[in-house]
C-alpha positions as CSV (number, residue, x, y, z in Angstrom):
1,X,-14.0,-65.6,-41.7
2,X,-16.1,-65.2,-45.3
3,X,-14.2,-62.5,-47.2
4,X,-16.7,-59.8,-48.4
5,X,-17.1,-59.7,-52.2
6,X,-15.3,-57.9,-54.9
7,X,-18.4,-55.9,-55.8
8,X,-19.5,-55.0,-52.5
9,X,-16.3,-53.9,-51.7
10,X,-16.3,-51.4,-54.3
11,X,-19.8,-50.4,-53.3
12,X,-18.6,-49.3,-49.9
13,X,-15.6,-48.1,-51.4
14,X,-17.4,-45.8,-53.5
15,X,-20.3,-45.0,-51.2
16,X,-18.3,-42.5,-49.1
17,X,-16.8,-40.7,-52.1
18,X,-20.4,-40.5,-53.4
19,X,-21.9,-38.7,-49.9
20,X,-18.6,-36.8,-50.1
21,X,-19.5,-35.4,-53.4
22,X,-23.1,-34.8,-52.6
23,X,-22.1,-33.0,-49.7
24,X,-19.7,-30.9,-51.9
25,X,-22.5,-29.5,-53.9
26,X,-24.5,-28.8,-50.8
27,X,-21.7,-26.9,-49.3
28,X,-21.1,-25.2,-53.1
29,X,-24.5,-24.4,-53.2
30,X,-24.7,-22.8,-50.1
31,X,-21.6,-20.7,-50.6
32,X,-23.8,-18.4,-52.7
33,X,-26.6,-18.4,-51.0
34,X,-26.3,-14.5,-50.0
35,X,-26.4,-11.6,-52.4
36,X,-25.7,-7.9,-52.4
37,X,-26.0,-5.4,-54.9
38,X,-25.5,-2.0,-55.8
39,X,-25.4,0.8,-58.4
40,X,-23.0,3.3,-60.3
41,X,-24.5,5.3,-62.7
42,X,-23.1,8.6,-64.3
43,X,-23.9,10.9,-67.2
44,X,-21.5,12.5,-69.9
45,X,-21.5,15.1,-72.6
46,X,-20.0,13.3,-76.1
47,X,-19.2,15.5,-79.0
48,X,-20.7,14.3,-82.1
49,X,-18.7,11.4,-83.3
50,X,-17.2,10.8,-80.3
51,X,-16.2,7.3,-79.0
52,X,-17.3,5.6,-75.9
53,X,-15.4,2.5,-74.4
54,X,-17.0,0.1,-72.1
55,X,-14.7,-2.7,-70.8
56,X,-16.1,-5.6,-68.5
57,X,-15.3,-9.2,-67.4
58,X,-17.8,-10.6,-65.8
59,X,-21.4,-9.8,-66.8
60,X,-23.1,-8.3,-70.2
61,X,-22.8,-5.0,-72.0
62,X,-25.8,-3.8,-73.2
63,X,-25.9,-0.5,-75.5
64,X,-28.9,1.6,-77.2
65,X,-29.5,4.5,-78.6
66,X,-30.2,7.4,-76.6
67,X,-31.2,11.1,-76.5
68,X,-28.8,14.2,-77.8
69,X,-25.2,14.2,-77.2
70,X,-25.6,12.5,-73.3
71,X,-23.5,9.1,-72.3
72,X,-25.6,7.4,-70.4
73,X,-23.7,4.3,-68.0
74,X,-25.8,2.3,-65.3
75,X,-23.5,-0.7,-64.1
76,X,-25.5,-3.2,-61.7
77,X,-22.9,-4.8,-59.5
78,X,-24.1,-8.2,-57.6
79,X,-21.9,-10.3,-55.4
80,X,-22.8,-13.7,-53.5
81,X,-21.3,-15.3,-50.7
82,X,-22.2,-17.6,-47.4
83,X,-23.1,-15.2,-45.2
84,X,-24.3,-11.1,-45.9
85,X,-20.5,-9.6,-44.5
86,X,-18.8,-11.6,-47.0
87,X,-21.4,-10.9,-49.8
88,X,-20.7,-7.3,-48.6
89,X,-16.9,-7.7,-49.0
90,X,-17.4,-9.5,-52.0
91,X,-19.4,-6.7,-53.4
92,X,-16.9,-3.8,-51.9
93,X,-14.3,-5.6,-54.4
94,X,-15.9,-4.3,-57.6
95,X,-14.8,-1.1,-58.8
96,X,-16.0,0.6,-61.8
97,X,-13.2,3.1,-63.2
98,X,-13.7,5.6,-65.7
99,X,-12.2,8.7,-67.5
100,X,-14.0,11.4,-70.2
101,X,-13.4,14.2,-72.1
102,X,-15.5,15.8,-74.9
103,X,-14.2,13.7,-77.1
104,X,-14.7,9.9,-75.3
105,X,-15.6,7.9,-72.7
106,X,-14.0,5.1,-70.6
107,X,-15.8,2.7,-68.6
108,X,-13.7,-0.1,-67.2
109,X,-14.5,-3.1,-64.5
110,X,-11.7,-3.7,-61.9
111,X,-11.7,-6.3,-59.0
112,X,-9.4,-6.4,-56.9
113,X,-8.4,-10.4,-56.9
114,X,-7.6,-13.0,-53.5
115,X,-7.6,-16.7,-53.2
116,X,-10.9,-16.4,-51.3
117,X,-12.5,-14.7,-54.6
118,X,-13.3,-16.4,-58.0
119,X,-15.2,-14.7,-61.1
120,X,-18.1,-17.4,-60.1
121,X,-19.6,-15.0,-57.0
122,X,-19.7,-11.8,-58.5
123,X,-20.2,-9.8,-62.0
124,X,-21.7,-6.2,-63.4
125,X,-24.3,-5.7,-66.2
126,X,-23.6,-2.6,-67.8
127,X,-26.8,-0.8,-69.1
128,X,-25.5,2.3,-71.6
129,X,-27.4,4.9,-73.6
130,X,-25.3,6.6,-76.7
131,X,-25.7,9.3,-79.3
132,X,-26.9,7.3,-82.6
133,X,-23.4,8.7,-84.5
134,X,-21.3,7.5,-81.8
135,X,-18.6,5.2,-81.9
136,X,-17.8,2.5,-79.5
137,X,-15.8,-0.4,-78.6
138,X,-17.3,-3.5,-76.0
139,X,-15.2,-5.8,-74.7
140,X,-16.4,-9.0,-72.0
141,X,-14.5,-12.1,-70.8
142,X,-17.8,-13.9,-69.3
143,X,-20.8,-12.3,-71.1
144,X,-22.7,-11.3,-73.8
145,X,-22.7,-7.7,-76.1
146,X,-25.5,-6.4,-77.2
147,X,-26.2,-3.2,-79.4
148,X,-29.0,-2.0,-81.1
149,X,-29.4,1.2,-83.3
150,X,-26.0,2.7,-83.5
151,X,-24.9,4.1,-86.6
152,X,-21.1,4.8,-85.7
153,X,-18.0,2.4,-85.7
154,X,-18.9,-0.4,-83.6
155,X,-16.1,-3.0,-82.4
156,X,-17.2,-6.0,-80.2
157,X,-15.7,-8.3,-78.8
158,X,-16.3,-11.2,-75.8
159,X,-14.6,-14.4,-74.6
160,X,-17.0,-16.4,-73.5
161,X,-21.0,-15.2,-74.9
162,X,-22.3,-14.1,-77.6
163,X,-22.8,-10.7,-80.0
164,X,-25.9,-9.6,-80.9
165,X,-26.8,-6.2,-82.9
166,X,-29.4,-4.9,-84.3
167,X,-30.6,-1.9,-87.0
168,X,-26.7,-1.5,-87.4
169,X,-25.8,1.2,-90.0
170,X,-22.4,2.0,-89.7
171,X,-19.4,-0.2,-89.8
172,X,-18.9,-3.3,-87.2
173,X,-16.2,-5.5,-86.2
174,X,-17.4,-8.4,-84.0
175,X,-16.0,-11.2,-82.7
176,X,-16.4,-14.0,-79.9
177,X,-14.4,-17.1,-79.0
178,X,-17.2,-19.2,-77.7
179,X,-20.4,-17.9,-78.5
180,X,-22.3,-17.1,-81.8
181,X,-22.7,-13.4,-83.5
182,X,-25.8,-12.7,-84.8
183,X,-25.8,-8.9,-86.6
184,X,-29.0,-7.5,-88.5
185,X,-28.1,-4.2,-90.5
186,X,-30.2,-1.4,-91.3
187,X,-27.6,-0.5,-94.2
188,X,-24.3,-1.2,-95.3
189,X,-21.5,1.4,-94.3
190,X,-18.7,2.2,-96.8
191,X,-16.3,0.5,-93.8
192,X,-18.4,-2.6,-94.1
193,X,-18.5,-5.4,-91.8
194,X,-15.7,-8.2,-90.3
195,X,-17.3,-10.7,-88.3
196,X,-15.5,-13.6,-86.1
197,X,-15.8,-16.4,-84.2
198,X,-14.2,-19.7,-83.0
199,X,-17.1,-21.8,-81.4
200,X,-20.5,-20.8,-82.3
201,X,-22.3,-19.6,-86.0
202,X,-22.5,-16.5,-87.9
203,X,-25.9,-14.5,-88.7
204,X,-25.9,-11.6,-90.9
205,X,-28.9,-10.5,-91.8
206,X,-28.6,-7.7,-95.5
207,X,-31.2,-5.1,-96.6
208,X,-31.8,-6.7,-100.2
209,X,-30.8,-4.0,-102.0
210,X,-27.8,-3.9,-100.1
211,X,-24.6,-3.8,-102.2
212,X,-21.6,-5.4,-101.0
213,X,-18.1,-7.3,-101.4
214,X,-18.4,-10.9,-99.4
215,X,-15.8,-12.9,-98.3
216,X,-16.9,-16.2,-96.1
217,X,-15.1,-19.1,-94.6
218,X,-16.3,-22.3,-92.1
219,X,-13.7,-24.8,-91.4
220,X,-16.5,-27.0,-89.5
221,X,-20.2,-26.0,-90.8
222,X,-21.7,-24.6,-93.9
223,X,-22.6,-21.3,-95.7
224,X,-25.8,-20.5,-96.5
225,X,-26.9,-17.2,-98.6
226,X,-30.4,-17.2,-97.6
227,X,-31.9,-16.3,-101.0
228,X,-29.6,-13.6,-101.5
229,X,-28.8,-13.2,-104.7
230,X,-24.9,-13.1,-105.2
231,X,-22.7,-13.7,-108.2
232,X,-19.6,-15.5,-107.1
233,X,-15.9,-15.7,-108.2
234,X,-13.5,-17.9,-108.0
235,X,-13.7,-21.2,-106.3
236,X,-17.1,-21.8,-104.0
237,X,-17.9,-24.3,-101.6
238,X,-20.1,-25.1,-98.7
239,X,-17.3,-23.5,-96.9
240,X,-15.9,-21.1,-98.6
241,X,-17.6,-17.9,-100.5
242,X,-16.3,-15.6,-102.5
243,X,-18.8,-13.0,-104.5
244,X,-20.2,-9.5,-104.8
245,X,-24.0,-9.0,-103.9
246,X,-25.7,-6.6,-106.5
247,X,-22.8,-5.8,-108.3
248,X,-20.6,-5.8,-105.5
249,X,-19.2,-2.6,-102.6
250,X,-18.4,-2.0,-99.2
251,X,-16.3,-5.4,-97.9
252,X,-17.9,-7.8,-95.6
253,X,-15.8,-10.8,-94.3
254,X,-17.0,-13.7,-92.0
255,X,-14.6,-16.4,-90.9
256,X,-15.8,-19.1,-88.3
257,X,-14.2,-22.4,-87.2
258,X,-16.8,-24.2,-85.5
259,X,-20.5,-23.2,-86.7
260,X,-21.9,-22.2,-89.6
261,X,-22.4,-18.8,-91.4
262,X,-26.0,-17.4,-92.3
263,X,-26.7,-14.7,-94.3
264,X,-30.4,-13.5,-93.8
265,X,-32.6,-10.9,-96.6
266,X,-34.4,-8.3,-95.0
């Protein structure tokens, strides 16, 4: 009897672990292939200079301005599954918890967790509306923050997406672990600005005639002042900056590891 080949051994070794695999996806695939959703919205009163807290983990947060002294909160909750009851279930998981006073608003995303549940069938987008003065602190595991217009405190912070905000007057903290952050300010606040990240660049984009303090480091990347025209001190480098910008003010810092740090003139 002819003994079958090394190669074609391997072939039909492999061949059923191939279809095995294939069918995998189909079957992964198909596991999602029902969605349900539903939304919680709810207003608030916020005394002027009040803060707002909105505190997810799977999904974005995405904040505006919006009109008087109201909180605005719209949290779109989707959840997938094989079949509508468990998409249901799935979806009956999500819980959006929150507590207020005149003074501040909490927002928080709970699920309650099972070995039959992962974060990959289910997540909330929060859509919020704030006074212009408020102050506010983001926080998401598995998605992006996004702010435009907000003139209070701002501290943002995400796992796994990125930070984006725009016409940004008052102070900002911002930081991400894998994901860039990309902040365009309409003036720089006396608090000034700290921005972070571990994977991913650095954007800042600077009024002109903006007057600040900068501190930058990159351990892998480069620095690049876009034009801006700052008179350094100390030691300089591609990765390291030191200097003030028009004779120096409020303190801005930018530290990355992996990515490089922009700075953009408006």
């Amino acid at each position: 009897m002819r003994s079958i080949p090394t190669r074609l051994r391997a072939a039909i070794l492999v061949l059923p672990v191939a279809l095995a695999i294939s069918a995998g996806c189909d079957i992964a695939m198909a596991d999602f292939s029902e969605k349900e959703t539903a939304e919680w919205r709810k207003s608030y009163e916020l005394s002027p200079g009040g803060r707002v807290e909105i505190g997810n983990v799977n999904g974005k947060i995405d904040v505006r301005t919006g009109e008087g002294n109201t909180v605005e909160v719209v949290a779109r909750k989707t959840a997938r599954a094989a079949n509508v009851d468990a998409a249901k279930q799935t979806l009956g998981r999500i819980e959006i918890r929150d507590s207020s006073s005149a003074d501040g608003v909490k927002v928080d995303t709970h699920f309650e967790r099972s070995s039959l549940f992962s974060h990959n069938n289910w997540q909330v987008e929060y859509t919020v509306r704030v006074p212009a003065t408020a102050n506010v602190k983001l926080s998401t595991v598995n998605g992006g923050v996004e702010i435009s217009g907000v003139s209070g405190h701002i501290v943002a912070e995400a796992t796994n997406g990125g930070i984006t905000a725009r016409g940004i007057a008052g102070m900002i903290e911002a930081s991400t672990t894998n994901g860039g952050v990309d902040v365009e300010m309409a003036k720089v606040d006396q608090g000034g600005a700290k921005l972070e990240c571990t994977n991913g660049g650095i954007s800042l984009g600077l009024p002109s005639e903006s007057s600040a303090t900068l501190s930058a480091r990159v351990t892998n990347g480069g620095i690049d002042t876009g034009g801006l025209s700052i008179m350094t001190r100390g030691e300089s480098s591609k990765r390291r900056l030191d200097g003030d910008l028009n004779g120096g003010g409020p303190r801005i810092s930018m530290a990355c590891t992996n990515g490089g740090i922009q700075l953009v003139k408006r």
